[in-house]
N, C-alpha and C positions, 0 to 999 in steps of 0.2 A: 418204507415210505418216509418224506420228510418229515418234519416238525411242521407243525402248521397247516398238514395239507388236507385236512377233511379227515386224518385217519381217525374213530372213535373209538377204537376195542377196547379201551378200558371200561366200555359200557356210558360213558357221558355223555350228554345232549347237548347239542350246542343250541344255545337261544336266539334267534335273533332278535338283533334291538332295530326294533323301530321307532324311526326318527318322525315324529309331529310334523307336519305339514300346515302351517299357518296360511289362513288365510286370506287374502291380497286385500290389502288397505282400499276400501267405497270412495267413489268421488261423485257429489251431487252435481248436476249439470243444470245452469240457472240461466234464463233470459230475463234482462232488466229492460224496463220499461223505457222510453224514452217519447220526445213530440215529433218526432217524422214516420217511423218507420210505421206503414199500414197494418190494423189489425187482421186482414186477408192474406198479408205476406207471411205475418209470424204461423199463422195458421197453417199455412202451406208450409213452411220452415220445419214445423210438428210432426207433419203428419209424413213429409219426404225422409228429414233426419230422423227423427225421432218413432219413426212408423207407429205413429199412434190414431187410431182412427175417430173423425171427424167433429163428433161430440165429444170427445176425449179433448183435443187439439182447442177447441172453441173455450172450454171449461180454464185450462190451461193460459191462453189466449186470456182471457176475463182476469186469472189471477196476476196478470203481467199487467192488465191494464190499469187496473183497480188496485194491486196492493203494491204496485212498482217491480215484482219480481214473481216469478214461476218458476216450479221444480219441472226439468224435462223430463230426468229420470237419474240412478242411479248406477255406475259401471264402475269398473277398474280402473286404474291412471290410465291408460293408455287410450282407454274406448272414450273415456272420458274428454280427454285432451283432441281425439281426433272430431269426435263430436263438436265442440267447438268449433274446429277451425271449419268443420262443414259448414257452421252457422255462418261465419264470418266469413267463408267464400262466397258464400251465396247473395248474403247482405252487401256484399260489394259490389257484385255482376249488378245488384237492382239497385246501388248508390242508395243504402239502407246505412243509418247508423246502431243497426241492432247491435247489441252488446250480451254477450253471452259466455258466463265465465262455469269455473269447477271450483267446488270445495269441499274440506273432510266432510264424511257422511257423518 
């Protein structure tokens, strides 16, 4: 047999090395508060994008109105980023100026 090919008779164990798997960088997904867009829309916004159900959404809802911003949830870039632009599709279709951004967890 070759050099290198799996052969062991000298009796040695080959180790493997395993490589660490880091885990993907969090992105918080935020709705900011604004004077047009209806508190019945964001709610529906929650509870379609964000499938969170309806006391959940309202809760959520209240913290966009009252503190100027709400946590939707937490995801990876990507889920996070498409999440957005769902918000921002939708606020368009209704001529909504909801604003709804991502940032490090």
């Amino acid at each position: 047999m070759a050099a290198g090919s799996g052969d062991y008779s000298d009796g040695s164990v080959k180790l493997e090395s395993k490589e660490k798997v880091k885990e993907p960088e969090m992105f918080r997904v935020v709705l900011h508060n604004d004077n047009y867009t209806t508190m019945d829309f964001v709610v529906e916004v929650l509870m379609k994008v964000f499938h969170m159900p309806a006391a959940k959404a309202t809760q959520v809802m209240l913290d966009v109105h009252k503190k100027g911003a709400g946590i939707c949830g937490t995801y990876t870039f990507d889920i996070a980023v498409t999440k957005v632009e769902e918000v921002h599709l939708m606020a368009k279709e209704k001529e909504f100026p909801l604003r709804c951004t991502y940032e490090r967890a």
